[in-house]
FIZA-635457 format. One record per atom (N, C-alpha, C): residue number from 1; chain; atom name; y, z, x. Coordinates in nm, 2 decimals. Each point is the difference from the previous one (the first is absolute). Example, Ala and Ser with C-alpha at 12.3 -4.5 7.8 and 13.67 -1.06 7.14 Angstrom:
2
{n->1; chain->A; atom->N; y->-0.57; z->0.78; x->1.32}
{n->1; chain->A; atom->CA; y->0.12; z->0.00; x->-0.09}
{n->1; chain->A; atom->C; y->0.12; z->0.00; x->0.09}
{n->2; chain->A; atom->N; y->0.11; z->-0.07; x->-0.04}
{n->2; chain->A; atom->CA; y->0.11; z->0.00; x->0.09}
{n->2; chain->A; atom->C; y->0.11; z->0.08; x->-0.08}
// end
This chain:
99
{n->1; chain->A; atom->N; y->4.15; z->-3.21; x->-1.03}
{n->1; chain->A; atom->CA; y->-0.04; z->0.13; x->-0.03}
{n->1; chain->A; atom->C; y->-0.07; z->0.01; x->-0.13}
{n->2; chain->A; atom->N; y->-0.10; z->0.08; x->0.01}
{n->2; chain->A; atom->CA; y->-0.10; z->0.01; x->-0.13}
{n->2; chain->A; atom->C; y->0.14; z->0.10; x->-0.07}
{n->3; chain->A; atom->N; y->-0.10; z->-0.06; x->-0.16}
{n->3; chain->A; atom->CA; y->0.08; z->0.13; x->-0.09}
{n->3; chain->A; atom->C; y->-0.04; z->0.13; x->-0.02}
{n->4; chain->A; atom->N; y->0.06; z->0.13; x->-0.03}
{n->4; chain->A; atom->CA; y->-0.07; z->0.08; x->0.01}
{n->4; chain->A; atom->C; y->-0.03; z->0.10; x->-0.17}
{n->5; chain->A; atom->N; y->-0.11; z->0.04; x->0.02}
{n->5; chain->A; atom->CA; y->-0.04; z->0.09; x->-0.07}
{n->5; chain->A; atom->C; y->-0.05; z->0.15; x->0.00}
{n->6; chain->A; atom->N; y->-0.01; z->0.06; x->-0.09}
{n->6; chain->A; atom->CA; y->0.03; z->0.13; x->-0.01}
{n->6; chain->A; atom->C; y->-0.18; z->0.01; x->-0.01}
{n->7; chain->A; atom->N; y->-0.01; z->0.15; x->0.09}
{n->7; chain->A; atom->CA; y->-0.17; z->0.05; x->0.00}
{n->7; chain->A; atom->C; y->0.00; z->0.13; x->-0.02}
{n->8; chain->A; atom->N; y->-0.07; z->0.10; x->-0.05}
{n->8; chain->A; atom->CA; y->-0.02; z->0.10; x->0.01}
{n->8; chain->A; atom->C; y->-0.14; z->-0.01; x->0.03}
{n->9; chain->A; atom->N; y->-0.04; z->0.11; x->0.13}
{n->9; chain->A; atom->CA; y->-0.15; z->0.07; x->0.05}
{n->9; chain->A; atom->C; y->0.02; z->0.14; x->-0.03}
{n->10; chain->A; atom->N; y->-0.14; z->0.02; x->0.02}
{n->10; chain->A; atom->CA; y->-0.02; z->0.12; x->-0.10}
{n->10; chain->A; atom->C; y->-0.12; z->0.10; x->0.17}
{n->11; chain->A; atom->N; y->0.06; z->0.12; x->0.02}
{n->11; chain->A; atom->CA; y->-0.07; z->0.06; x->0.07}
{n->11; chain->A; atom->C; y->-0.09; z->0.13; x->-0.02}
{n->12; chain->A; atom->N; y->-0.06; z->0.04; x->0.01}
{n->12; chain->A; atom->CA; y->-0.08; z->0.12; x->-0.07}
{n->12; chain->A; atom->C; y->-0.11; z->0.10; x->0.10}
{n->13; chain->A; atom->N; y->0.03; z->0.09; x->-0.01}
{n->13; chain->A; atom->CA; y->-0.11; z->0.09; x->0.11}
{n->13; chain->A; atom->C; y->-0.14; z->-0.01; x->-0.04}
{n->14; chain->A; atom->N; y->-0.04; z->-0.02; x->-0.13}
{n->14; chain->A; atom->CA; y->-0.13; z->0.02; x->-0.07}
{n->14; chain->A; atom->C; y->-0.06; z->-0.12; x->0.05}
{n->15; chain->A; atom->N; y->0.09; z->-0.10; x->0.03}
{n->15; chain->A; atom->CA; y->-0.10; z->-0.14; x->0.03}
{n->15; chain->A; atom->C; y->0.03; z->-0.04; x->0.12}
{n->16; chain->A; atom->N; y->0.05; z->0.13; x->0.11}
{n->16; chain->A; atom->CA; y->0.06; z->0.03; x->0.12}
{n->16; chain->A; atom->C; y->0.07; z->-0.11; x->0.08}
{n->17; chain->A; atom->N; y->0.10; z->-0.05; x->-0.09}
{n->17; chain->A; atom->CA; y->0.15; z->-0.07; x->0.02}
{n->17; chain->A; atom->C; y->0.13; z->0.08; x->0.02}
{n->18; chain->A; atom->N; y->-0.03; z->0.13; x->-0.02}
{n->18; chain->A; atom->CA; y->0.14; z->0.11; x->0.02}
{n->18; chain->A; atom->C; y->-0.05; z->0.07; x->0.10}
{n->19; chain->A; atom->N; y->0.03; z->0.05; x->0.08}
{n->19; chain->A; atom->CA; y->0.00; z->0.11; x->0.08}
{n->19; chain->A; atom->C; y->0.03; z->0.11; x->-0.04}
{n->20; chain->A; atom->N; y->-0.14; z->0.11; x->-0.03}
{n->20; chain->A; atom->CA; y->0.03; z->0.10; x->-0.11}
{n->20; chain->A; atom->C; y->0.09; z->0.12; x->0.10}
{n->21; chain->A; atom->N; y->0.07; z->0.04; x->-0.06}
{n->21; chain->A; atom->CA; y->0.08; z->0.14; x->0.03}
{n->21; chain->A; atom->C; y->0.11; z->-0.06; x->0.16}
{n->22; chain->A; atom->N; y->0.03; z->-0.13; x->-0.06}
{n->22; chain->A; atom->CA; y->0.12; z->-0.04; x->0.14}
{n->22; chain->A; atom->C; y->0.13; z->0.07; x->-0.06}
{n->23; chain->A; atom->N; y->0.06; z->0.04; x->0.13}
{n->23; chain->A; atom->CA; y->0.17; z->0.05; x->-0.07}
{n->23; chain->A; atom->C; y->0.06; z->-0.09; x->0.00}
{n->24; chain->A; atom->N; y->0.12; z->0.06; x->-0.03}
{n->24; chain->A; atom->CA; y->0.14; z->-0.10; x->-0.02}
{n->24; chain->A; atom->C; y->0.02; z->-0.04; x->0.11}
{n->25; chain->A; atom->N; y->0.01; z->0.07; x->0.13}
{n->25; chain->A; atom->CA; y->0.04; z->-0.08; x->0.08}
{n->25; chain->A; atom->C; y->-0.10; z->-0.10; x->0.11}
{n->26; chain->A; atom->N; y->-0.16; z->0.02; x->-0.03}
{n->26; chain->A; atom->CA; y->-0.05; z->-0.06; x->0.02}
{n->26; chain->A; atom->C; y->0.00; z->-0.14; x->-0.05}
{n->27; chain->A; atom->N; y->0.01; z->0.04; x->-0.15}
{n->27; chain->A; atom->CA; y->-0.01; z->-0.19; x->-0.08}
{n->27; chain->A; atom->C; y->0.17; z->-0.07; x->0.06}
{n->28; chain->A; atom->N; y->0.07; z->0.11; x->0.05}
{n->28; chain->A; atom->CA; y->0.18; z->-0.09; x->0.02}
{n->28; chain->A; atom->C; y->-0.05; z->-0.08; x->0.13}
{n->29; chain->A; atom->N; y->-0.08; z->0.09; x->0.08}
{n->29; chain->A; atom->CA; y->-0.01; z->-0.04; x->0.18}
{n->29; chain->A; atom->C; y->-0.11; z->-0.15; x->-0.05}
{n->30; chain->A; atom->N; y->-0.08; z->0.02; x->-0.11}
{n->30; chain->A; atom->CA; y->-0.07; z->-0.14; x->-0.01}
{n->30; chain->A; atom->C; y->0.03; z->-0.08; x->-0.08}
{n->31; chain->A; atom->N; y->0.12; z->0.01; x->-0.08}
{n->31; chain->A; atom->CA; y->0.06; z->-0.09; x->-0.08}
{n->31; chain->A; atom->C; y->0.10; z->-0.09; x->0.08}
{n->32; chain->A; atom->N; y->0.07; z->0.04; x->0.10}
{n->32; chain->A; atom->CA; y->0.05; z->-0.06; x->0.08}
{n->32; chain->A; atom->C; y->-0.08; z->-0.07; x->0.10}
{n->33; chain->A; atom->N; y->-0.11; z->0.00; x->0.05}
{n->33; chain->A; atom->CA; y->-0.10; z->-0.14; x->0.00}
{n->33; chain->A; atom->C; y->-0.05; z->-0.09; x->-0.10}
{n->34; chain->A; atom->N; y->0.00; z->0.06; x->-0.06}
{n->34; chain->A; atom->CA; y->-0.05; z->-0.13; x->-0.16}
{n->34; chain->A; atom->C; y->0.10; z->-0.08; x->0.00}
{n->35; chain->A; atom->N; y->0.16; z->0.01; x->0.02}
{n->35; chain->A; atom->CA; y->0.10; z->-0.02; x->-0.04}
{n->35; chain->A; atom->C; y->0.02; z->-0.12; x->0.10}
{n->36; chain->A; atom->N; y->0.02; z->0.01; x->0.11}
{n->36; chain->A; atom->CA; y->-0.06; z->-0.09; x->0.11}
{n->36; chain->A; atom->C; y->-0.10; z->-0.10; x->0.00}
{n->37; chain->A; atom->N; y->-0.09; z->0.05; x->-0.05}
{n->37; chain->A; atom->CA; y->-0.12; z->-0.09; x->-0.02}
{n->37; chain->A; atom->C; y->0.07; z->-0.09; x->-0.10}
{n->38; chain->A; atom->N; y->0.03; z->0.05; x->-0.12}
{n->38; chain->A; atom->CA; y->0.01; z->-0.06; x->-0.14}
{n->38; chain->A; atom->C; y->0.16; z->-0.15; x->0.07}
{n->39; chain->A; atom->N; y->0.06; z->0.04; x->0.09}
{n->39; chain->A; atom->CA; y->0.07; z->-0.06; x->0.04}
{n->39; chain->A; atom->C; y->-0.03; z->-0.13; x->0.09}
{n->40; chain->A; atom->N; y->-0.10; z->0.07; x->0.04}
{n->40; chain->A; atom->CA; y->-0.07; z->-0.14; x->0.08}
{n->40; chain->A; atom->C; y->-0.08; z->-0.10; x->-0.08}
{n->41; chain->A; atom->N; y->-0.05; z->0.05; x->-0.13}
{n->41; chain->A; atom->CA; y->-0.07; z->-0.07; x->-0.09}
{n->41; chain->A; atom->C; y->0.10; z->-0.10; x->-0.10}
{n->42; chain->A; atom->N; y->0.11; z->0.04; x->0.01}
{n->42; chain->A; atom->CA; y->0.10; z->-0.03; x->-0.11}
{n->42; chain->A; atom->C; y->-0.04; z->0.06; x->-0.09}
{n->43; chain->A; atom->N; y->0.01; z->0.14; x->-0.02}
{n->43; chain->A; atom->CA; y->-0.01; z->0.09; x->-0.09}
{n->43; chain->A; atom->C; y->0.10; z->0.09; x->-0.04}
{n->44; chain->A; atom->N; y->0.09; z->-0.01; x->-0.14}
{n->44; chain->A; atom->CA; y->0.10; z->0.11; x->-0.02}
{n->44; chain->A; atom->C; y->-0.10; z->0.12; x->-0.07}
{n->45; chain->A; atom->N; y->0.05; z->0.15; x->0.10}
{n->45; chain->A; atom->CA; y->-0.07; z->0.07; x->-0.08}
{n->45; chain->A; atom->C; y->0.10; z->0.08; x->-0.09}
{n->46; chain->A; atom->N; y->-0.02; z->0.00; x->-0.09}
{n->46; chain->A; atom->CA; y->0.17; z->0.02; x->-0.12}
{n->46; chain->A; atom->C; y->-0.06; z->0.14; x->-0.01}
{n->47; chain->A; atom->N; y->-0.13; z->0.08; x->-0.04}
{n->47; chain->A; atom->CA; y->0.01; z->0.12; x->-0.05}
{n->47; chain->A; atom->C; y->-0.14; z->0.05; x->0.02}
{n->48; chain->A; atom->N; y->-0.03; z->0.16; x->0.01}
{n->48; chain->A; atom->CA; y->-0.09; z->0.05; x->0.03}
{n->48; chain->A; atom->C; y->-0.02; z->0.12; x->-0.08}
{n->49; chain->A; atom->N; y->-0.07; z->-0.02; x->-0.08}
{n->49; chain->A; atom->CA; y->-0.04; z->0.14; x->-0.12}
{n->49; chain->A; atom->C; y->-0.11; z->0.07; x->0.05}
{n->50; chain->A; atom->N; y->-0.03; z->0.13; x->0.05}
{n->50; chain->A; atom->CA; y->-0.04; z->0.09; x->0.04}
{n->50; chain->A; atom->C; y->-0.04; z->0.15; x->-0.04}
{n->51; chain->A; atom->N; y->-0.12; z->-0.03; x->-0.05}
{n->51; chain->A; atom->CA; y->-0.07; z->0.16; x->-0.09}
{n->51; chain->A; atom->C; y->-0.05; z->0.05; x->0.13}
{n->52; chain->A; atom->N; y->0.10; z->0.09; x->0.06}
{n->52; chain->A; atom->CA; y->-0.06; z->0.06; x->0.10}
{n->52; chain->A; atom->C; y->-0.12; z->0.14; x->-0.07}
{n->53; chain->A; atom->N; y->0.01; z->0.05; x->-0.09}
{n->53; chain->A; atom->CA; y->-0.08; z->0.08; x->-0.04}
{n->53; chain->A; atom->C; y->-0.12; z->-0.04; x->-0.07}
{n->54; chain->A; atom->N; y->-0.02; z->-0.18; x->-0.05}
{n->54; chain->A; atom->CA; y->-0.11; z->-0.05; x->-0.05}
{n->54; chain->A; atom->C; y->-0.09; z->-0.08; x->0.17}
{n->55; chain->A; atom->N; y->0.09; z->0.02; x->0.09}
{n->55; chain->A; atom->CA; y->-0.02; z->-0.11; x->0.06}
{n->55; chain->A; atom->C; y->-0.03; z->-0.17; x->0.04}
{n->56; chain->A; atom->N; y->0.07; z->-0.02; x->-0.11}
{n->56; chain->A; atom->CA; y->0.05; z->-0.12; x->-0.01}
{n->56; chain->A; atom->C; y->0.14; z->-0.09; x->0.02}
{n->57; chain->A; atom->N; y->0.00; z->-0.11; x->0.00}
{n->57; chain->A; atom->CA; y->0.12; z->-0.05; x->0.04}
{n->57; chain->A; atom->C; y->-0.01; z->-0.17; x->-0.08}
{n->58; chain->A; atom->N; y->0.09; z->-0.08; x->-0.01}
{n->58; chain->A; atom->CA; y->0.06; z->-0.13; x->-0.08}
{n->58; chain->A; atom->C; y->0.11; z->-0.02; x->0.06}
{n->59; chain->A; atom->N; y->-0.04; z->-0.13; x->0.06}
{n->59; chain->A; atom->CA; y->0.16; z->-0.13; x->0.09}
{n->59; chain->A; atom->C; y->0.00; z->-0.09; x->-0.09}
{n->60; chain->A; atom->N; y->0.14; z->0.02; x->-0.03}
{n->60; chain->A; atom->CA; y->0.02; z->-0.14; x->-0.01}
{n->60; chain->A; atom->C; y->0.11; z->-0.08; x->0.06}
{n->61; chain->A; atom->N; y->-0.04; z->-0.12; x->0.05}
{n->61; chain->A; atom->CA; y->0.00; z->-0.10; x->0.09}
{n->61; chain->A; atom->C; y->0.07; z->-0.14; x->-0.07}
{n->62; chain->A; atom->N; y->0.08; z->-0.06; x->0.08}
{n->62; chain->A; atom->CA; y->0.08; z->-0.10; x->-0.04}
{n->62; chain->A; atom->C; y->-0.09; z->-0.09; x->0.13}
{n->63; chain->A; atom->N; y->-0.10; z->-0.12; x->-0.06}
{n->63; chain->A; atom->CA; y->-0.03; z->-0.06; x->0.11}
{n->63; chain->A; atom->C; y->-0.05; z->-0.14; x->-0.01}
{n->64; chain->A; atom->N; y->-0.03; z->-0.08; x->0.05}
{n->64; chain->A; atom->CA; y->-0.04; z->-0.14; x->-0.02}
{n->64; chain->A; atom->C; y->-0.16; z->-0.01; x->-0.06}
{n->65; chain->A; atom->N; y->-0.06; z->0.04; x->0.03}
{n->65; chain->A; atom->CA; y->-0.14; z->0.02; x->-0.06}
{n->65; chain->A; atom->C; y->-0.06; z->0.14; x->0.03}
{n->66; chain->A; atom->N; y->-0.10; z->0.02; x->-0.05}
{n->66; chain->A; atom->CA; y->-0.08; z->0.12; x->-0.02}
{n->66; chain->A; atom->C; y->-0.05; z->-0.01; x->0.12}
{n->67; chain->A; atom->N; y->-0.04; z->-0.07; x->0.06}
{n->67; chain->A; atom->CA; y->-0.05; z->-0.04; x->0.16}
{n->67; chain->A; atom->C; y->0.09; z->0.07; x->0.08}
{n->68; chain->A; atom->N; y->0.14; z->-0.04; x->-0.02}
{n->68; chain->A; atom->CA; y->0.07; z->0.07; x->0.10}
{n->68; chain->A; atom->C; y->0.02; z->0.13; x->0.02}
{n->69; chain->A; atom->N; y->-0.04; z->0.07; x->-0.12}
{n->69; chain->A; atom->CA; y->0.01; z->0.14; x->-0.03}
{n->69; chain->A; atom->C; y->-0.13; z->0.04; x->0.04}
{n->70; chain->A; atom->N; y->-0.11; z->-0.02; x->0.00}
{n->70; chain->A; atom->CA; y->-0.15; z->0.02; x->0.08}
{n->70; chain->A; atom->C; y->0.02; z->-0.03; x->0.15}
{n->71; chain->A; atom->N; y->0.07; z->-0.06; x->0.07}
{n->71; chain->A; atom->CA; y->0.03; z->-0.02; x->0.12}
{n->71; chain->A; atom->C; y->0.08; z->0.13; x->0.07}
{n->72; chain->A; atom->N; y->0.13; z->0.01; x->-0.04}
{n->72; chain->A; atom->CA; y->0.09; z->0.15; x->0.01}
{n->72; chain->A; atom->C; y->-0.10; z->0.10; x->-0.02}
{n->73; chain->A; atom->N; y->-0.06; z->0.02; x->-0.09}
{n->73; chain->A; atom->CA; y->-0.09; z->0.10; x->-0.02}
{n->73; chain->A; atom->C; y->-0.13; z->0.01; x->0.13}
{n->74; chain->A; atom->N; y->-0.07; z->-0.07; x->0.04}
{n->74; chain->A; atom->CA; y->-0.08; z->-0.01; x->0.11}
{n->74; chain->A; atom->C; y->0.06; z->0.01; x->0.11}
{n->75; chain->A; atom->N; y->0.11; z->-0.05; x->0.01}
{n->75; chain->A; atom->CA; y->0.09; z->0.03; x->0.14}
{n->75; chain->A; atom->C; y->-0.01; z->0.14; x->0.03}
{n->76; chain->A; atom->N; y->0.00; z->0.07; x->-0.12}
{n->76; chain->A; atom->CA; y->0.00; z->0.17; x->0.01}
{n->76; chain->A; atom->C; y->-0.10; z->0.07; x->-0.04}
{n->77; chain->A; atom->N; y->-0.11; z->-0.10; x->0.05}
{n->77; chain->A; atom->CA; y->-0.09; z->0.08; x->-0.07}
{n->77; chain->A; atom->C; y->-0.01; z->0.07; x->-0.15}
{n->78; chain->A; atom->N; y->0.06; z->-0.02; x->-0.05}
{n->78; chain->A; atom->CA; y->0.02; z->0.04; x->-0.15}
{n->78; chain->A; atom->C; y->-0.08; z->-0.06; x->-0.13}
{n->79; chain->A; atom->N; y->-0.12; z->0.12; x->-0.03}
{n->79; chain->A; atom->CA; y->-0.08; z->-0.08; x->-0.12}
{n->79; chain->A; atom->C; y->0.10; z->-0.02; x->-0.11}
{n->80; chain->A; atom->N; y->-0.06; z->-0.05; x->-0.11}
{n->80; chain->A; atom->CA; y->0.10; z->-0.02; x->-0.12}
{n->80; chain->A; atom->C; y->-0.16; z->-0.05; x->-0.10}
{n->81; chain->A; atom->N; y->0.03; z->0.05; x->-0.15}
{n->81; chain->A; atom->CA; y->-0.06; z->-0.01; x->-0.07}
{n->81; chain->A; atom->C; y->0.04; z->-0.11; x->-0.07}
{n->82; chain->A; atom->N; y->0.05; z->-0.06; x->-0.03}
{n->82; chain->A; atom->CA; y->0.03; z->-0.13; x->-0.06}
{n->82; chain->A; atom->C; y->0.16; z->-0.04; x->0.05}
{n->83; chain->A; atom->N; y->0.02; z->-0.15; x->-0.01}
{n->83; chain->A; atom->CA; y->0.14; z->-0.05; x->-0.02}
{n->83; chain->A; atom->C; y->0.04; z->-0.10; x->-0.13}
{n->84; chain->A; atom->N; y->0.09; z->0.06; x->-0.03}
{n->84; chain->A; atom->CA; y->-0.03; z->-0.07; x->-0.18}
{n->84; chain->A; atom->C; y->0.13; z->-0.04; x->0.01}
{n->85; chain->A; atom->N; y->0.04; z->-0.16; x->-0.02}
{n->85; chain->A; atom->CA; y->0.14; z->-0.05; x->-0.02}
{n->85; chain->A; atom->C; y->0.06; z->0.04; x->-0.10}
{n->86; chain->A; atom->N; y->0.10; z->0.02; x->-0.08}
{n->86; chain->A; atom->CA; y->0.09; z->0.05; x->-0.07}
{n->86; chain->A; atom->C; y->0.11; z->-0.06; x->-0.04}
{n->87; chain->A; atom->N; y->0.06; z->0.00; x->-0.13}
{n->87; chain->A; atom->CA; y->0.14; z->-0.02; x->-0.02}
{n->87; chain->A; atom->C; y->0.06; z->0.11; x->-0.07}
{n->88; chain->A; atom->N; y->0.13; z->-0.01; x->0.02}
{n->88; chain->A; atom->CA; y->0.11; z->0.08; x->-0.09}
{n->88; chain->A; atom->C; y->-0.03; z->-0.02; x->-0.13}
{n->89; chain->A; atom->N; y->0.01; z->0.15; x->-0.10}
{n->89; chain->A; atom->CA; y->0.04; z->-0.07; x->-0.14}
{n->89; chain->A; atom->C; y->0.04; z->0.13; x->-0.02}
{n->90; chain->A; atom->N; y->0.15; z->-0.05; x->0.01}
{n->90; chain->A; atom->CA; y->0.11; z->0.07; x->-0.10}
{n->90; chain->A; atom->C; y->-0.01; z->0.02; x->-0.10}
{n->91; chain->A; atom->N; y->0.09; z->0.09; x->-0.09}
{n->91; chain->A; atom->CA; y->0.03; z->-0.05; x->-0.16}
{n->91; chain->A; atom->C; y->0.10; z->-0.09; x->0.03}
{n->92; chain->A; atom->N; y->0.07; z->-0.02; x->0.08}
{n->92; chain->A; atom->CA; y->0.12; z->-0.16; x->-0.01}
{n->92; chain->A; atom->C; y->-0.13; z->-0.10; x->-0.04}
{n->93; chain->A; atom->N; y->-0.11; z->0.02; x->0.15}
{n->93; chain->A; atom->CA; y->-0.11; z->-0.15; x->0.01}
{n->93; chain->A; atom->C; y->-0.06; z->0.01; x->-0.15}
{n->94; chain->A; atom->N; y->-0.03; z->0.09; x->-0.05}
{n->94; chain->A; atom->CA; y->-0.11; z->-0.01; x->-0.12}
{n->94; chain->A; atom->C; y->0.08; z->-0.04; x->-0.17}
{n->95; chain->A; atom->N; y->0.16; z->0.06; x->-0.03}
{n->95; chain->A; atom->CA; y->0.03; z->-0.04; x->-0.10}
{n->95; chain->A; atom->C; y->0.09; z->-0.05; x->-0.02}
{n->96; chain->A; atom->N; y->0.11; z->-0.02; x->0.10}
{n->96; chain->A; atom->CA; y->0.12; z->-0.08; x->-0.02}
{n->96; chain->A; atom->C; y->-0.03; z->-0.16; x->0.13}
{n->97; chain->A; atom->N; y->-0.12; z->-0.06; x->-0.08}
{n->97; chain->A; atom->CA; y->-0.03; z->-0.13; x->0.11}
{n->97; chain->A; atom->C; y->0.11; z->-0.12; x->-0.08}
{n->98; chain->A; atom->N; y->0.05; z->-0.05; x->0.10}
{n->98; chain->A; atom->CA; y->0.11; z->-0.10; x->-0.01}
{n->98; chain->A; atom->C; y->-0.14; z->-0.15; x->-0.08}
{n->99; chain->A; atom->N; y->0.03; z->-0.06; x->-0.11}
{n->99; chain->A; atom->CA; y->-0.06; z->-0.06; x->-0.04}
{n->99; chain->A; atom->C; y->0.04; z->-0.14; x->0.02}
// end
């Protein structure tokens, strides 16, 4: 099993990766296919930040590569403006580092 890392994609209506003016229960009825997909990719999807009033949206994703997260995404048809790997940084991670 590959190791996994953390991704955030970034969605946006202006560069028409959001679907402008979707409701809430619109994005639930299609978040629950991503979810699927992202499972078939080996994709955890941990969280989903949602400016329904900017029309925008941000996943982030627990997954083996950025590839796999471009794959779940296409499964659903779903554009995405970038996928940008990521780490945690706490204040634990940033000032009390075990030396």
């Amino acid at each position: 099993m590959q190791p996994m890392k953390f991704f955030i994609d970034t969605h946006d209506a202006r560069n028409g990766t959001f679907p402008t003016g979707i409701s809430k229960g619109d994005f639930a009825a299609f978040h629950t296919k991503y979810e699927a997909a992202c499972r078939e990719e080996g994709v955890v999807n941990l969280r989903v930040h949602i400016g329904f009033e900017d029309n925008r949206a941000f996943c982030f994703n627990m997954a083996p590569s950025a590839e796999a997260v471009r794959r779940a995404h296409e499964k659903v048809g779903l554009p995405f403006d970038d996928i940008v790997e990521v780490t945690t940084a706490t204040p634990g991670d940033i000032f009390f580092k075990s030396e």
